[in-house]
N, C-alpha and C positions, 0 to 999 in steps of 0.2 A: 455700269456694265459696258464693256467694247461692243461695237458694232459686229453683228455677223459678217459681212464684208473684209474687214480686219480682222477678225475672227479667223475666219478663212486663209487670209496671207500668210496669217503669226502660223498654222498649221500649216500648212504647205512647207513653208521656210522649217519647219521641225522635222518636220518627216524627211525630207532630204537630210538635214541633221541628222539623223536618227542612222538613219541608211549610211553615212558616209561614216558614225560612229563604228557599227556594226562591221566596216568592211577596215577600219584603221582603227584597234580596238583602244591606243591610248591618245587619241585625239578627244577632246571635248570641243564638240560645234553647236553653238548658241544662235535661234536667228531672232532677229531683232526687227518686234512689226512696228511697223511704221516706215520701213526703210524697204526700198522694194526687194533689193538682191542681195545687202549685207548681210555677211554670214561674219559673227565675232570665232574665230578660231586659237583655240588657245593649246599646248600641250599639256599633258600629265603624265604622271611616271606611270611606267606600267605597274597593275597593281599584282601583288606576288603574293601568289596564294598555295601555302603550302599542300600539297596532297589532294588529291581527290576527295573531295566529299558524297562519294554517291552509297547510298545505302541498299542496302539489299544484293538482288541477284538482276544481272543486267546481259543481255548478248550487244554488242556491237555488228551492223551491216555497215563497212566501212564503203563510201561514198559509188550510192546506190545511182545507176545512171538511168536515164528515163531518153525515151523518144518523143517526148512533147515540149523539153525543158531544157535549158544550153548547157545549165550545169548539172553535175551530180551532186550528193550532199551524203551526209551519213546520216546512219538512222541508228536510234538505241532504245533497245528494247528492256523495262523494267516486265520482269517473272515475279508475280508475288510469291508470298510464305507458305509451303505445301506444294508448289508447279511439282517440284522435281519427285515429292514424295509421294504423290497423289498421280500416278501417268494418266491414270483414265478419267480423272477428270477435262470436262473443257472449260472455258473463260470467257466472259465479256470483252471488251479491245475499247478503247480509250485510244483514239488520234489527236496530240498535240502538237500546236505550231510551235515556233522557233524550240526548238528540243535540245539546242544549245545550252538555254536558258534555264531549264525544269532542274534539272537533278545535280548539277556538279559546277561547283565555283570557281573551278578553271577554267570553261571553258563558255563561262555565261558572261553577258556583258556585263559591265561594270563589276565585274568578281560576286555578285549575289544570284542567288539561286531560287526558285520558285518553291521548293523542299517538296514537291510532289512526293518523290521516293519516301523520303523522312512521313511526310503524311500517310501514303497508302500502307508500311510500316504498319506505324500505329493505330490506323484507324480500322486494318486488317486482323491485326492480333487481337484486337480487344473487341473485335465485332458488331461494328459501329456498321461500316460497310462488306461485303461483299466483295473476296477478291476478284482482282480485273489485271486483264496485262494493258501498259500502257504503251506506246509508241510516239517517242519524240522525233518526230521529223527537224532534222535542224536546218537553218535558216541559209540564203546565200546573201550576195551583194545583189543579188537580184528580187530579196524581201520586198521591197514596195511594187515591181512588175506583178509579181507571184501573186502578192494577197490582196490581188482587187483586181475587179470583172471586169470595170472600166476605167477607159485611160480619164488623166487632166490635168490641167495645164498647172503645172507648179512654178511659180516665177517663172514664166515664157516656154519654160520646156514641157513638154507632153510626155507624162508618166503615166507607168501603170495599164493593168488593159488582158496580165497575162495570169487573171487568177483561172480561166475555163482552164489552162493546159494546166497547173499546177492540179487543179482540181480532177481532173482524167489521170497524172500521175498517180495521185492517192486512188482513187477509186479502181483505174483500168491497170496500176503495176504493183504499187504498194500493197492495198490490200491483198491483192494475191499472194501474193510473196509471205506476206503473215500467217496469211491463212494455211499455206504451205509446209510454213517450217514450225508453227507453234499452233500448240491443243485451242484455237480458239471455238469462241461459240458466232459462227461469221454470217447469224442473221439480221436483218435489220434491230430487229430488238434487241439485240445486244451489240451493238455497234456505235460508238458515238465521238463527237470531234469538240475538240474544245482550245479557245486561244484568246489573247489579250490584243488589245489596239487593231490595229489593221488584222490580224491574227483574230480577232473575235467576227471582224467584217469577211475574212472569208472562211471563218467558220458557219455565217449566214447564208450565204453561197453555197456551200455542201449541203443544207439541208434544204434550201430553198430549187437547186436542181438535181439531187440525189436522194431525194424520201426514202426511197426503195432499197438505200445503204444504210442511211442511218437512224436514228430514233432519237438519238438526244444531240443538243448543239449547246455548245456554253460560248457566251459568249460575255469576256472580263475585260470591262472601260470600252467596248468596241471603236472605232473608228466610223461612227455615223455620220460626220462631216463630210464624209467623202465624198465627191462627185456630186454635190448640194443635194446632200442626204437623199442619196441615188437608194440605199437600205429601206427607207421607209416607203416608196413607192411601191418596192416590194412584197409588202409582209400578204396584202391580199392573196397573193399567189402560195403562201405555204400553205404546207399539209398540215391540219391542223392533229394529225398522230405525230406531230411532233412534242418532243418534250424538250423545255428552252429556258434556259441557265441565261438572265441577266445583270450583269451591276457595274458600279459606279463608286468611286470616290468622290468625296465633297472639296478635295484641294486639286483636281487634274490638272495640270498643265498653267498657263497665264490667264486663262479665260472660266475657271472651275464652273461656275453657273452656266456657262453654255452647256458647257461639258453634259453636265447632269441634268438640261434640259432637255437637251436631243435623248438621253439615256430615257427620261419621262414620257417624252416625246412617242419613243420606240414602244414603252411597255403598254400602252394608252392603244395604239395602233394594236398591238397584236391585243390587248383584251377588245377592242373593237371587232376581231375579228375571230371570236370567237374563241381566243386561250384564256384559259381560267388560271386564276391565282389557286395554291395549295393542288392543283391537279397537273398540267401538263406548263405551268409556266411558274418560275419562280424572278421575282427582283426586288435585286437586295441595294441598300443604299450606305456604302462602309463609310463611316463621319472618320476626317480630318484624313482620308488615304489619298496618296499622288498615285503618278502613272508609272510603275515603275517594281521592278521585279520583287524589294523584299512589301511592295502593299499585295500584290497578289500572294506574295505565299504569306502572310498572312491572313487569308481570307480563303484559300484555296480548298479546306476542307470543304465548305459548304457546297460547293457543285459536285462535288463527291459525294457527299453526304446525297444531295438531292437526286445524282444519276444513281445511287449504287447502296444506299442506306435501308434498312427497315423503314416499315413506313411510319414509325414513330420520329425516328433521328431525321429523315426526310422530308416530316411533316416541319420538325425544327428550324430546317434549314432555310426554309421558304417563310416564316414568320419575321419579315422583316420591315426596316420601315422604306415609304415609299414619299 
């Protein structure tokens, strides 16, 4: 097993990767631990992906501006089956990160898509779960600021630092804004956020300083490295009315058993303090999934299942191994 120390660098050198992927969508950047600042830069073709793959019924807010945040971004809204035919009903609201990535292969990285849409679909009509509107917030160049509270030092530079103002955007513009122009149901208990990697780490952050918004938080492979597992110092302070979506692949990244230790780490911590397995905490452990958009959508049903399901399908969801 690598040392957490190099453990540490090999991430760091990724997540810059990862950022610089996102912002130059056919570059592939590889970093290589052991070496302090070498990044292996390679090209690819871009990849050509015909058509839109989004399913259902969707509104676009084309690039919503914020006064906490440098950039704007777009945001896109999936309506489940019945919005339009049902007026007087209202909805639950479902906040995800990188929203690039969720519902359509054009314009997610690496061309794969999370299939949320394609999920809420099926798992709506056949009444597994409870419709919900969802809201994909999509990502900037400014992803690694955004989705973390505090800054740190990634190979010599100082990253990161600016998930509070992203977190006031969602809370103090975004949700208004939703609440505004669609039927939802915009009380805590029906409110919740959910995201992958750093995207799970400041989905922790929204319910760890926003209770009083949200009621559930998922959080898929989080990003608990961060800032020497700055997350776990943490979990004392949550509301234990929270309900909390966690997991993990068994192949993450170079380091997998770190990976899924800190994820152990995390679910240990919060039953320490109070969250119960089958009631307000679910962690799931997916054998042989990386970090990466088609392992979450395959696995994505289950925190639907558990925020949004009967409590039979929900109790399902939560039966997992540990």
């Amino acid at each position: 097993m690598p040392s957490r120390p190099l453990f540490k660098q090999f991430l760091a050198l990724l997540t810059l990767a990862l950022v610089a992927c996102q912002a130059v969508p056919n570059t592939l950047v590889s970093a290589l631990p052991g070496s302090a600042s070498r990044l292996l830069i390679s090209s690819l073709p871009r990849l050509q992906v015909k058509g839109h793959t989004l399913t259902g019924t969707f509104k676009t807010h084309a690039q919503v501006a914020s006064r906490f945040l440098k950039r704007s971004r777009n945001i896109l809204v999936y309506l489940p089956p019945g919005y339009a035919a049902e007026p007087s009903r209202r909805y639950p609201v479902l906040y995800m990160h990188d929203g690039n990535n969720l519902f359509d292969r054009q314009t997610s990285f690496g061309g794969s898509e999370w299939e949320v849409d394609e999920n809420m679909e099926r798992m709506i009509r056949s009444g597994q779960i409870e419709p919900a509107i969802v809201v994909g917030i999509y990502n900037t160049p400014d992803r690694l600021d955004e989705y973390t509270w505090q800054a740190m030092d990634l190979d010599g530079e100082i990253q990161g630092g600016q998930g509070p103002n992203y977190a006031r955007f969602i809370v103090e513009e975004l949700k208004p804004l939703i609440d505004k122009t669609y039927r939802t149901l915009p009380q805590r208990e029906n409110t919740a956020v959910m995201g992958s990697s750093l995207g799970g780490l400041i989905s922790f952050y929204l319910g760890l300083h926003y209770p009083q918004v949200f009621s559930k938080i998922g959080m898929m492979s989080p990003s608990i490295w961060w800032k020497d597992r700055v997350l776990l110092q943490e979990v004392p302070k949550l509301s234990k009315k929270l309900k909390i979506w966690l997991d993990m692949g068994t192949r993450e990244g170079q380091a997998p058993e770190i990976m899924l230790q800190d994820a152990r780490d995390l679910a240990q911590a919060l039953e320490k303090n109070g969250f119960e397995h089958f009631r307000n905490l679910a962690f799931h452990i997916e054998p042989n999934a990386g970090h990466n958009e088609q392992a979450w959508a395959a696995r994505i049903s289950h925190p639907l299942s558990f925020f949004y399901g009967s409590p039979a399908s929900a109790s399902l969801s939560t039966r997992t191994s540990r």
